[in-house]
Structures are given as C-alpha cells and as structure tokens.
N, C-alpha and C positions, 0 to 999 in steps of 0.2 A: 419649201422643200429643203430636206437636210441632204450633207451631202456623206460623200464613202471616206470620212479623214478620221473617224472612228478605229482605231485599233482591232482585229478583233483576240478574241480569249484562245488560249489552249484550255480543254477538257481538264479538269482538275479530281484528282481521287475521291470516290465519295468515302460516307465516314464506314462503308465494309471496307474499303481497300487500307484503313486507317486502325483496323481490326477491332472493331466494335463491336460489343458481346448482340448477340441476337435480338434479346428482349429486356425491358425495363421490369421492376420488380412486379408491376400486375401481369407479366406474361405477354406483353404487348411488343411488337416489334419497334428496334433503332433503329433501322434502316430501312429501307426499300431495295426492289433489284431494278435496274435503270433495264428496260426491254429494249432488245436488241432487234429493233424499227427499219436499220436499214434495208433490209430482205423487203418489207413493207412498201418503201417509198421508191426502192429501187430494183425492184425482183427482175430476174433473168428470165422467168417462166411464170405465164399468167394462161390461169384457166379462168374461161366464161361459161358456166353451168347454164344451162337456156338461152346459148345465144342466137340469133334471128338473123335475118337479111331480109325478111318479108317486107316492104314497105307500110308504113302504116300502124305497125303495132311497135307499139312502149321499147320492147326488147332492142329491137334494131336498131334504134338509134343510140341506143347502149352501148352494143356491141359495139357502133364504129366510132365512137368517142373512146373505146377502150381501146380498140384497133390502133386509133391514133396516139392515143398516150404510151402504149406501150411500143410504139417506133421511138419516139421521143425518147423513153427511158432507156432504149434498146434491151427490147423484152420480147421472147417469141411467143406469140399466144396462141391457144388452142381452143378453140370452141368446142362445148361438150352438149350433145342435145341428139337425141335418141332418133329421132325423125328426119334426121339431116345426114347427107354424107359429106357438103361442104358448106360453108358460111363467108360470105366474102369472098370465095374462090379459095380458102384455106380448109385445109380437111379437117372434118369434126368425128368429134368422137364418141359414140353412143353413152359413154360412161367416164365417170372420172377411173376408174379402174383401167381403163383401157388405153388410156395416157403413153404416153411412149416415155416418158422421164418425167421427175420428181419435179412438184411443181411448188415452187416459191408464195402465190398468193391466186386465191381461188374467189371470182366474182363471183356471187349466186343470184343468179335472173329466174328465183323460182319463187311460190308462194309460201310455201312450207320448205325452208329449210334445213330443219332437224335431220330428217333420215338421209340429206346430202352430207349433213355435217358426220356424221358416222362414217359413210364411203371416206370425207377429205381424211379422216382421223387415221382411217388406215392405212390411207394411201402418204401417209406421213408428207401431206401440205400442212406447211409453219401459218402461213396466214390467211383466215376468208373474212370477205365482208358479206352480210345479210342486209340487204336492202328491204326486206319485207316488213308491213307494220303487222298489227293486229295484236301487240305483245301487251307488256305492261301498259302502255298508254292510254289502254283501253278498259283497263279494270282489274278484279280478280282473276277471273280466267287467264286473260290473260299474261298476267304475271305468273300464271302458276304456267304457261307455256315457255314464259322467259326462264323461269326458274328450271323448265329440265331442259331446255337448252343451254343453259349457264354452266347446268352437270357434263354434260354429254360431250364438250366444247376442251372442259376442265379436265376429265378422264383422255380427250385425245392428246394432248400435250399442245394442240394447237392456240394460234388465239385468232380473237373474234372480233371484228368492228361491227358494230351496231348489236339487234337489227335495227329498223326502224333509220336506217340514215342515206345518204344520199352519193351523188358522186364527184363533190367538192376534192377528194383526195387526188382524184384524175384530175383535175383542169390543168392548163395549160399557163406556165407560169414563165413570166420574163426573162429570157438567159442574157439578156444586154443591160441588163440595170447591177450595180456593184456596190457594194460596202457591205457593212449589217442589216440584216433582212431582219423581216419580223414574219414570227412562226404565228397559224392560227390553230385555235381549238373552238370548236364550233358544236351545242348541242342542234343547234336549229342551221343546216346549210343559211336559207335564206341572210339569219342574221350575220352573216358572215361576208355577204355580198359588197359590202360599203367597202371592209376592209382590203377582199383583191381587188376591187378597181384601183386600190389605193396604187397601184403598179402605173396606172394612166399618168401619175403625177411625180414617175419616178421613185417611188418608193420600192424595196425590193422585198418581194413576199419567198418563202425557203418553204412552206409546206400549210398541208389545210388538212387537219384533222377533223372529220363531221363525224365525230362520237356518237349519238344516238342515243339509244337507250341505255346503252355499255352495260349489255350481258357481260363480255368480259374485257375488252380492252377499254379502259377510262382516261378521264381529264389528268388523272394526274399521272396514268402513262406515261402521255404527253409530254405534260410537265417536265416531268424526270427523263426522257428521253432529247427533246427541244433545248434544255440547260446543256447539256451536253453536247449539241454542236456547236462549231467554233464557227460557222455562219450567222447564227442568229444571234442577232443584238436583244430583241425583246419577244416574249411570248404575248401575244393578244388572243383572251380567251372570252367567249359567250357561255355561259353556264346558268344551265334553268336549276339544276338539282346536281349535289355529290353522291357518290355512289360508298366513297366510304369514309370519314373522316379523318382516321391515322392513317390511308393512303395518301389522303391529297394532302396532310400538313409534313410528313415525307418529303411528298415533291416537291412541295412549295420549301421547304428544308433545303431540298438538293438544289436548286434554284437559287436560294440566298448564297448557299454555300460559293454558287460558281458569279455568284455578282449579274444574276441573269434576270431582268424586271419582269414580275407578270403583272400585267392591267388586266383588269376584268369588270366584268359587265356581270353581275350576279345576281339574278331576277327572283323576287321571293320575298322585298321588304313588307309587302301588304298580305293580307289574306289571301285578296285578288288574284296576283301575282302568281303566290304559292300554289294557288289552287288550277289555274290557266299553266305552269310548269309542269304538275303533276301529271295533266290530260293529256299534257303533249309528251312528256317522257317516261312518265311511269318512275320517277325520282323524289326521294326523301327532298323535302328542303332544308328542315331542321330549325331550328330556330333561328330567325335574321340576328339573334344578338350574339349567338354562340358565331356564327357564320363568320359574321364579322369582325369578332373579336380573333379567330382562326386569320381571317386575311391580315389582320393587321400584326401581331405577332411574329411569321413571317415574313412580311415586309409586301406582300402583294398587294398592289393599286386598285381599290375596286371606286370604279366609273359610273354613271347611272346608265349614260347614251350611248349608244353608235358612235357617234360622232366624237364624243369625247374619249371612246378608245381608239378609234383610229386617230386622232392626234396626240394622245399622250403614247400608246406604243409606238409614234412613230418620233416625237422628239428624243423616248429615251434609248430608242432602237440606235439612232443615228448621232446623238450631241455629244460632246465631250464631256468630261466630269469637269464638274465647277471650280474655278480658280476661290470663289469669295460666293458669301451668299447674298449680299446686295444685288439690290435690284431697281435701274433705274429708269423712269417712266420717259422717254421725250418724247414730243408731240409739238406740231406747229400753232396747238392751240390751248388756252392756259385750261379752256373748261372740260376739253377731253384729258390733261395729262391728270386733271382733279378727280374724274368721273372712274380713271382708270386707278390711280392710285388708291382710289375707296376701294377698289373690288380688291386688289392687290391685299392691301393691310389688312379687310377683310378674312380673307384668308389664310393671313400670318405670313403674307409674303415679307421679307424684311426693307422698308423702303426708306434706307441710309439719308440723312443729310450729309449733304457733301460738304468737303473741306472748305476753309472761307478761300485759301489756295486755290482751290480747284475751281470754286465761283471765280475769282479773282480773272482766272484764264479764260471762261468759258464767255468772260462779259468782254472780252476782246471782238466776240463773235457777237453777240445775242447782246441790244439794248438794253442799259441799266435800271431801267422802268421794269423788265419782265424777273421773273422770279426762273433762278438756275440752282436754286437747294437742293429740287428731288422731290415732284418732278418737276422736269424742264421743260422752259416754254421758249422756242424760238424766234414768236410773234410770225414767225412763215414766209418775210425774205430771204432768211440766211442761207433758206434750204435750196434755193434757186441759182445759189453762183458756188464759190470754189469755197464760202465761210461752210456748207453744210456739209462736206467731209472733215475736214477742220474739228468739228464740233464734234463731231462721231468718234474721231481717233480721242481726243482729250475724254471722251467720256471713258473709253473703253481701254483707256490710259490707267484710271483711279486704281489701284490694288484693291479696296472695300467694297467695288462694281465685280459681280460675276455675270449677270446679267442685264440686256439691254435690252427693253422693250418699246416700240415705235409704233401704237395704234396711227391708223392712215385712216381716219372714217370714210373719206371717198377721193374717187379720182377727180384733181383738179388741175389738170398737165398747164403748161410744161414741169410746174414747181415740183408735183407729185411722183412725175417720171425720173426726175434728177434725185429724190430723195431715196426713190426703192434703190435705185442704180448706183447712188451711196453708199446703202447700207446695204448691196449687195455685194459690194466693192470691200467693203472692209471687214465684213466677216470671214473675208478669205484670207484676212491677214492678221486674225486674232483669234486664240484658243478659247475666247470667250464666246457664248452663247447670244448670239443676236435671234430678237425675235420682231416680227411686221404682225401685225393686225391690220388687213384690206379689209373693210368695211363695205364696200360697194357691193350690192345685194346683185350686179349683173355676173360679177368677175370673168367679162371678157375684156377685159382694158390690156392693151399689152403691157402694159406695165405689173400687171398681175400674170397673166400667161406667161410670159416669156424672163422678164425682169426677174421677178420673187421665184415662181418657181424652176425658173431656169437656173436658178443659184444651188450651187454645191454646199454651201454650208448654212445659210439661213433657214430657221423656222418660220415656217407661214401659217398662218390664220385667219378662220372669215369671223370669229365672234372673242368676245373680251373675255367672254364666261372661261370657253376652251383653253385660251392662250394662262389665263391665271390658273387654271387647274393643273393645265399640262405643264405648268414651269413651278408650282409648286413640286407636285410628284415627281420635278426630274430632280428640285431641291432635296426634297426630302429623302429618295430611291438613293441617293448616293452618301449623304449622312449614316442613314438603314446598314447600305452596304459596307461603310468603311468602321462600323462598329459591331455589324454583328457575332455574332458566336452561336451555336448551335446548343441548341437546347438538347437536345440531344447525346450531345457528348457528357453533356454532366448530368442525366438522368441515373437514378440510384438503381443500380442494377439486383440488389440481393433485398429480401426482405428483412427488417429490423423487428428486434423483440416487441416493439412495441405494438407491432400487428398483428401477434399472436397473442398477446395481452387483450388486445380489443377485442378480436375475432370470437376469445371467447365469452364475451358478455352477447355475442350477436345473436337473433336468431332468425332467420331467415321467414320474410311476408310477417314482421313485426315492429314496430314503434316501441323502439325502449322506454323504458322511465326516463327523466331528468336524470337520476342520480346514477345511472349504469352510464348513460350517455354524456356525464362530465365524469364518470369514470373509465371512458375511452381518452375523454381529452386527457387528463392526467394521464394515462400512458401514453401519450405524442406529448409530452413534457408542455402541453398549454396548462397554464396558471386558472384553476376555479378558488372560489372563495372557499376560507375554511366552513365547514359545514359538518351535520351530524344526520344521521336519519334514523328516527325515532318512532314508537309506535306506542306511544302515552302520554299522556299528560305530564306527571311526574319528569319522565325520559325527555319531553321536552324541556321543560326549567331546565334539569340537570346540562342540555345539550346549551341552551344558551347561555349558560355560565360560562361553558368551556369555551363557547364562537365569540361570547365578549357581546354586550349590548352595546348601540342597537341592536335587536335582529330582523330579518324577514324570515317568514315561513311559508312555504309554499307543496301544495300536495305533489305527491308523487307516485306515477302511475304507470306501466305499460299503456301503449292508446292515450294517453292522456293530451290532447292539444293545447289549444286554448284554456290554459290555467284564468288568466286572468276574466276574462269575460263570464265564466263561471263561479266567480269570487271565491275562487281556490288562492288567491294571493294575498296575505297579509303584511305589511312593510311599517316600518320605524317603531317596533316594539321595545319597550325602555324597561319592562317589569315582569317580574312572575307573574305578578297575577295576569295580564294582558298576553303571557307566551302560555301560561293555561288555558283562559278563554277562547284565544286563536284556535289551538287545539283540538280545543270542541264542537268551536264553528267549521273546522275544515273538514274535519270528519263527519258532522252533520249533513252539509254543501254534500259531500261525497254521496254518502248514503243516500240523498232524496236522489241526484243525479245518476243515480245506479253506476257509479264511479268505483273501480277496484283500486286500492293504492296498496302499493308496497310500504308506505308508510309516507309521514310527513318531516319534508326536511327542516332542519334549524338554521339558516345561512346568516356568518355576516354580512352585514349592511354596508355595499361600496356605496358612496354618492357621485364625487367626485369627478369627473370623466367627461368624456366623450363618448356619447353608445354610437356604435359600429356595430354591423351586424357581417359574417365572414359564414359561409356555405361550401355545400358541394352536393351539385345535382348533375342527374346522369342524362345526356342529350344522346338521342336517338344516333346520331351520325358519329359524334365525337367521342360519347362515351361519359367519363366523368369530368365536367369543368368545376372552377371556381369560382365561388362570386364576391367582392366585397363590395358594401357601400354602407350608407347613413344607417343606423339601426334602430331600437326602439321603439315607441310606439308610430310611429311615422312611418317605417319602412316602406311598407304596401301603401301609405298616398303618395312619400314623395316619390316614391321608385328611382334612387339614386343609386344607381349602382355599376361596376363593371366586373366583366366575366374575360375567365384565360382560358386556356386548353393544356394540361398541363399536356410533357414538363413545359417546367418556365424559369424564369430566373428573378431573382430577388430584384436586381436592375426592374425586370417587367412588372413586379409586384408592387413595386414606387409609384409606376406610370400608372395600373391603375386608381392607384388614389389621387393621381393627379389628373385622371379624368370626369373626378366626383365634381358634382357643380356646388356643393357643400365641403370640398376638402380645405376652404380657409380655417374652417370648424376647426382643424386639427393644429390651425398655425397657432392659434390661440385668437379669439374676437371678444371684445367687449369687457376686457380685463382679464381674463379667463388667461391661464399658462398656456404655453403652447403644450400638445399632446406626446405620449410619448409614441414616435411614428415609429423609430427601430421595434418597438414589441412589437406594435403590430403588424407590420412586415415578417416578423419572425411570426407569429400566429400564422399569418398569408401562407408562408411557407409551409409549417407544418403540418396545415389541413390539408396543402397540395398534395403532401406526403401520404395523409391520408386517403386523401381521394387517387393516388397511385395505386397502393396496398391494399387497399378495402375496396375499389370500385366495382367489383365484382359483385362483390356481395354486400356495398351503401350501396342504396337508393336515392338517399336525402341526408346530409347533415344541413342543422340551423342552428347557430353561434350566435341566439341574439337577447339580450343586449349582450354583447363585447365590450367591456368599459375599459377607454384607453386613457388610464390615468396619465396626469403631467407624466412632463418628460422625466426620465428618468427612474419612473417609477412601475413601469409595466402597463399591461394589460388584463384583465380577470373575465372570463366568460362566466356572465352570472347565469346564464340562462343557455341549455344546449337542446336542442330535437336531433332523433337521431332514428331512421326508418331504412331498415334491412330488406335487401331486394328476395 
C-alpha cells in the first residue's frame, strides 16, 4: 500500500481559460467544456421517480440505498410515484411536477424513461440517471430509442447518465482513508468491483462513474471533470466503446494538461472483444490501432487486466515523482533477482549497473562471492540482523537509483518478517519509490497483512508481471508529463490556400487520377517527380525529353487502382522508340480493360531511396488519422506501420517512425546512406495538414511509394491515390 505523502494539485486553467480559438481549421473544436459534476456527486435534492417500500420488489431496495446515500451526502430526497402517498415514511409525490422545489438530480426506477425525461426538462432538474436497458445494446431499435432520447435529454438543457447503468455512483465510500484517491470510470458497474474494494487495503476511492450506454454524459466527461479535482491523484477507467473521439482526446488533453494519469482497461483488441462491447453498450470501437494510437499520444496508460489497473492507478495515484530512472532489483536469492531483472529489461525498465564504489560498500554487508551490480543478491543472512537495513539505506543512497524493487517469492519468517519491516521502515525515510513483490499465493502471513500493507509509503504486489508494468507506467507517466505540450495549442486555426487549391481538383464519391492527386500534393508543397501528361505517342517522346531519361510511364485514370497489377506500369525507359511502344501498349492494356484515362503520364525515374508509404484515412470515432510506415510493394504483407490522430506534433511524427520495426531502413543498412528523415517528417506533417483541411471531404489519401532519398536530399511521392468522401 502506498501512503498520503503525495502532494495533491490545484485545478489549473484549461486551454478556454487560456483563450483558445473554438475550432481547428476543419471546423473541429480545441477545447472541451469541463461539466460542472459537482451538483452530480453532491446534490442538495434528489428525486426517486418509482420509488417502492414494497418488500420484495427490485425498486425498494433502490430506494433505501438512495435513502442512504443521500444522508451521507446530506441530500433531502423525495420519492415520486403516483400510487403512493409515503415511501419510507417520507411523502411522495404523484409527479415530478409536483415537487415542492427544484431538484438537483433525478433517479429514474421506471422502464421507459423518455416521457419522465420531458416532465425532469421542464421542471429544470440539471441531472438524471436512467437505469433501464433495452437501448442501443440491443440493436437497431434500439439505438434508434437511444437516439431520441439523446435529442430529448439535449433539447432539456439537462444531462443524462446512462441508460443502461447501475448504482455504483451511490455506493458508499471511505471518509477515514487520506491522501490522493483514485476516481473510477466504469462502462460495466461489475468491472469496477476489484477497484472499490481497493478501499479494504487502504487505498482511497473520490468517485465511480458507471457510464453505460452514455446517451449523453460520457468517459470523457469524466475525464475532464476528475483532472480537475485536486483530490484525485489518478483516474482508473473500464471502457468497452468511446462515444466520440475528439471528445475523449479533449479529455485526455485536459488531463495531460493538469499532470492527472489515466489507466485504462480498453476492451475491443479482437473481434471477439469488439463484438461482446458492442452487445453490451451499444458503442463504436473503432479501430484497436487508431484507439491506441489516441491513448498513447495523450499520455493514457492502457492495461489489459483488472488487476493490473487497480495496481498501476494506484502506484501512480499515490508515489512520488521519480528522483532517477534506475531501477534496482534486490532479492535474498541470485535466481529470483535474475528471473526478475529479465522481465524488468524486458520491458525497457532501465537496470543501471552500479558504481564499483557503490559495490565496494554494499560488499561490507553481502559476501564477496554474491554479485551486488544490479541485481543484488544478499545470499539471505544479511536480511535477518541489523546488515539488511544497512543494505537498503546504501541502495537507496545511489543518486542513479529511483527505484527499489524487492520480490519476496514466499513467507519464510523470521528472515522474511525482518526484511518487509525493513523495507517498510525505510521507505518512510526516502522520496524514493520502494516496491515488495509477496509472492505467497495465501497472503495472510502478517507480514503481508499488516507489515507491507500497513505501510504508508510502500508499493505492494502479489505478481512480477504487475509490479514491472505498474513501475514502468509510473516511469514513463512522469517523463510524458514533465515534457508534454498540448497539441492543441499549436493546431492551425484558419485554412491555407493550399486547401482551396486542392478542394478544387476534388470531387466528392470519386477517386482522382494520379495526376490530379499529385496535383494536390504539389499544393501542400510535397515534392512529386517532374512529369508531363500526354495523350500521344509523339506528345510522349516530346514529354521525355523534357523529364530527362530514364523515364516511367504510367496510365492515368479517375477510378484507376491498381495500375501495376494491370500492366498499366512501364519503368527504366532509355529511348524514343521504347517511350513510343509503351504508349501503345498502355493505351492498348487500357482499352481491352475498359479503362478511361485522362491520359498517360511521362515521370522521371527516382531509384534511389527508401519507399515509405504516408496516408490519411477517416476512422469512424476519430475522424481523419494518419499513417506512416514501410511502402512499396510490401506494404500490405509487411504491415508496418503507425497511426496519429491529428493534431500532432513533429516531436510525435519522429516517434512514429521510431516505432516501425523497419525504421533501421532509414538509418541507412547494408551500405546504403542514411535517409533523409527531416523530409519525411516534413511530408508527415504536411498530409496532417491535409487530413485537418480536407478531412471532410478526403476519404483516403495513399502516398505510395514516398521515396526518401539520402539525406539531405528529400523526399518525392512517386505515386499518390486520392478518394473524396
């Protein structure tokens, strides 16, 4: 258990309060508006639309968990239910109209509740939740019911949790536990269950939002609400489906912004997954690559397990930021600190050898035979007398150590009891990050009960997996944090000539030619080969004279795909006579294929290079991303690639090329110069720009091959596809 020596934040201005224009040049909002929750978690007046006292029936038991919650918040509540004159022995009230004063948040215990939503609207109640399913989760119909509820809800000025959700928002949360809490966001109540017990072990929970289907209050509400208290050290969120994509990268925006970690649990990497999300929420998934690519940009932590979000939101809910990013292994035993230091490095944890100095000291303690590099092996006397505090403080001495990690695979007292009680002892006397890994599959050893989690400042652990995941993600969440910058602030707010330039080669439910669509690139200043487009034999010669031989020729078409697999492509032409023949062979090809061309191009002949291939395609949720990776004829086997969400930043457009599993390609291999990386970077850029400006009306650009000559020398999209929405 970690303890309350966490600092916590003041609320910091988001980028409105900072006066940032409305929207980015495609029309799309910079900010978000952070909803004003409190009325929500903490209303003065709560109504129960169908409240019961029957024994026996669902309602009742509703009722007196609300009953009770709303003591707690000190909230007066009113039951409303037409057949009743009291509920609990408190007066009910045939109607929400009938209310004696304005009510803050409206439970609804009915089947259908649209035509209540209408009465709350007028009776100007700010917040209800709809518990009922049968909406989107269930189908067509049913979304077309969530759908005019979403209207109905939006026209009242009110907002809506669910329907379709539960009454996790009500439970009953610890007021004796203190430091930084961690806030939940929950599409599934159930999977949210692991995280508030998390309170049994001392951890403090600040709120539970059970989203649902999120007609209209969503995750990234939340989000943007949660960053914003100065209680919550980390948000821990379950999410089957987003509801909108530039709302939740927003949130997740205002949440970098205030240094506030989200972990998440984001279910949807299989079909399976997506399809078992969808049944249950009636929610887009969107593509797992675009998704993830969205969380990471951000900075959000996405987890696979339960379990592993309830330990990473709760190490970085509670730890301090890191002094150093070392990280060192000790263990009483040389083949667990081995076993553990694989997973570690594994993961890119960084595991420092330690100074000869710093051995030199440590072997005062620990026999000269055992290895004290990193990790450290104490051979498992030392830790029994006064040498294994000793050993703790010199480790946690090193300036290059930020972290101390100590798997215990099992209880083997007294030695076992002396070493928690050690390294429970001295994390109370260092800003550094101590972590245990208890191994003992019972954990009722007091030494684990009492010992590890009775400690205010240690991280505890029952598996290896967890503890190197959760002490990555605190590494990395705090690097994230202490560099980011908001993509948003430097998104280009007015449209450039260059987009009317494009706009007008486009036409809308068509695939341009080649030569219209490297006549887009050429207005976003990307570099195509010189070229001519000709509609003769003659007209050809003449054009390769002027491109300079080599040339390639290739047709060009509205609709035209796959040039090459229809031996529409002809390459390394050195003569007239052979750019004549081509000629007549392309136009021939064309004709039997019932192929229209606008004519056939004349291009120079790059060799040279690196093919890269740089896109932009429109994802359901996000809208217009981008993609870079390997290009060429390989693309589609090797499927190398990553994807951003714009905006982005040029820093972002590095990293993805340096998550190609081919980006040595660009260092230069096998004698070959290194590439030039700044073009393409600048290309990265400038199709983002594109995909800002046009994504309304692109559907698809393909920039492939991109050939990224040596450095120094550029970049040339020899080849573009280009398909208007």
């Amino acid at each position: 258990m970690l303890g309350s020596t966490y600092s916590t934040r003041s609320p910091g201005p988001g980028p409105a309060a900072r006066g940032a224009s409305d929207t980015d040049v495609g029309g799309r909002p910079l900010h978000n508006t952070v909803p004003d929750l409190d009325r929500f978690f903490r209303p003065e007046t709560v109504a129960v639309v169908g409240a019961s006292d029957t024994e026996g029936r669902p309602n009742t038991g509703i009722t007196r968990q609300l009953i009770a919650w709303s003591q707690r918040v000190g909230a007066r509540l009113f039951p409303v239910n037409p057949g009743r004159e009291t509920v609990f022995d408190l007066p009910c009230y045939a109607s929400v109209a009938d209310l004696p004063e304005t009510v803050d948040l409206a439970v609804l215990l009915v089947g259908d509740p649209l035509p209540v939503i209408e009465q709350l609207g007028e009776a100007k109640v700010r917040f209800a939740v709809a518990f009922a399913s049968g909406f989107a989760e269930t189908g067509e119909e049913g979304a077309a019911a969530q759908a005019r509820l979403a209207e109905v809800v939006a026209a009242s000025g009110m907002r809506l949790l669910g329907p379709n959700t539960n009454l996790n928002a009500f439970e009953k949360f610890r007021e004796d536990l203190t430091g930084p809490a961690i806030a939940l966001i929950t599409q599934s109540g159930h999977q949210g269950r692991p995280l508030y017990t998390l309170q049994e072990l001392g951890i403090r929970i600040s709120h539970w939002a059970p989203t649902g289907n999120e007609a209209d209050l969503e995750t990234a509400d939340f989000i943007s609400y949660f960053s914003e208290q100065p209680e919550v050290g980390a948000i821990a969120a379950y999410v089957e489906g987003l509801k909108d994509g530039r709302s939740f990268t927003l949130a997740a925006d205002r949440a970098a912004r205030n240094k506030v970690p989200v972990v998440m649990v984001k279910v949807g990497r299989t079909e399976t997954g997506a399809r078992m999300a969808a049944s249950h929420t009636g929610k887009l998934t969107g593509s797992d690559a675009v998704v993830d690519a969205a969380l990471k940009q951000f900075g959000v932590i996405r987890v696979d397990g339960l379990d592993q979000l309830q330990d990473t939101a709760t190490l970085l809910a509670r730890a301090k930021p890191p002094t150093a990013d070392g990280v060192v292994v000790y263990s009483i035993s040389g083949g667990t600190g081995a076993h553990f230091s694989d997973l570690a490095t594994a993961a890119g944890l960084d595991i420092p050898l330690l100074s000869d100095e710093k051995q030199t000291e440590l072997h005062q303690w620990i026999p000269d035979y055992l290895n004290v590099a990193n990790p450290i092996d104490n051979g498992g006397h030392p830790v029994g007398d006064w040498r294994g505090r000793k050993i703790i403080d010199a480790i946690l001495a090193d300036p290059s150590v930020g972290v101390l990690i100590c798997p215990i695979t099992g209880p083997f007292p007294p030695m076992s009891d002396k070493l928690a009680q050690d390294l429970a002892d001295a994390a109370e006397s260092t800003d550094k990050l101590v972590c245990v890994v208890w191994g003992s599959p019972l954990g009722t050893e007091d030494a684990y009960r009492t010992t590890l989690l009775g400690s205010s400042r240690l991280a505890t652990f029952r598996t290896f997996g967890n503890c190197v995941s959760a002490v990555k993600a605190y590494l990395d969440h705090h690097r994230f944090a202490a560099a980011y910058r908001s993509p948003f602030d430097e998104a280009p707010r007015t449209r450039s000539s260059s987009a009317r330039k494009a706009q007008a080669l486009m036409r809308a439910g068509h695939q341009l030619s080649e030569h219209a669509a490297k006549q887009m690139l050429r207005a976003y200043g990307i570099r195509v080969p010189r070229e001519q487009l000709v509609t003769s034999a003659a007209g050809s010669v003449r054009a390769a004279g002027l491109v300079g031989y080599p040339v390639v020729m290739k047709a060009s078409g509205a609709q035209l795909g796959h040039k090459t697999e229809l031996g529409l492509v002809k390459i390394g032409l050195t003569s007239a006579s052979q750019v004549r023949d081509a000629y007549r062979d392309l136009t021939d090809i064309a004709r039997y294929e019932g192929v229209d061309l606008d004519g056939i191009l004349v291009c120079q002949m790059v060799e040279r290079g690196v093919e890269m291939v740089v896109g932009v395609t429109h994802d359901p949720l996000f809208g217009p991303t981008v993609t870079v990776g390997l290009g060429g004829v390989l693309v589609e086997i090797l499927a190398d690639a990553a994807v951003r969400v714009p905006p982005f930043s040029e820093d972002t457009a590095r990293d993805m090329l340096g998550e190609l599993r081919g980006h040595r390609l660009l260092e230069g291999v096998r004698g070959a110069p290194p590439a030039d990386v700044d073009a393409l970077v600048d290309v990265v850029m400038r199709v983002q720009r594109m995909a800002m400006e046009l994504g309304g009306d692109l559907s698809e650009l393909d920039i492939n091959p991109l050939m990224v000559l040596p450095r120094g020398q550029g970049a040339v999209a020899l080849d573009a596809l280009a398909i208007c929405r």
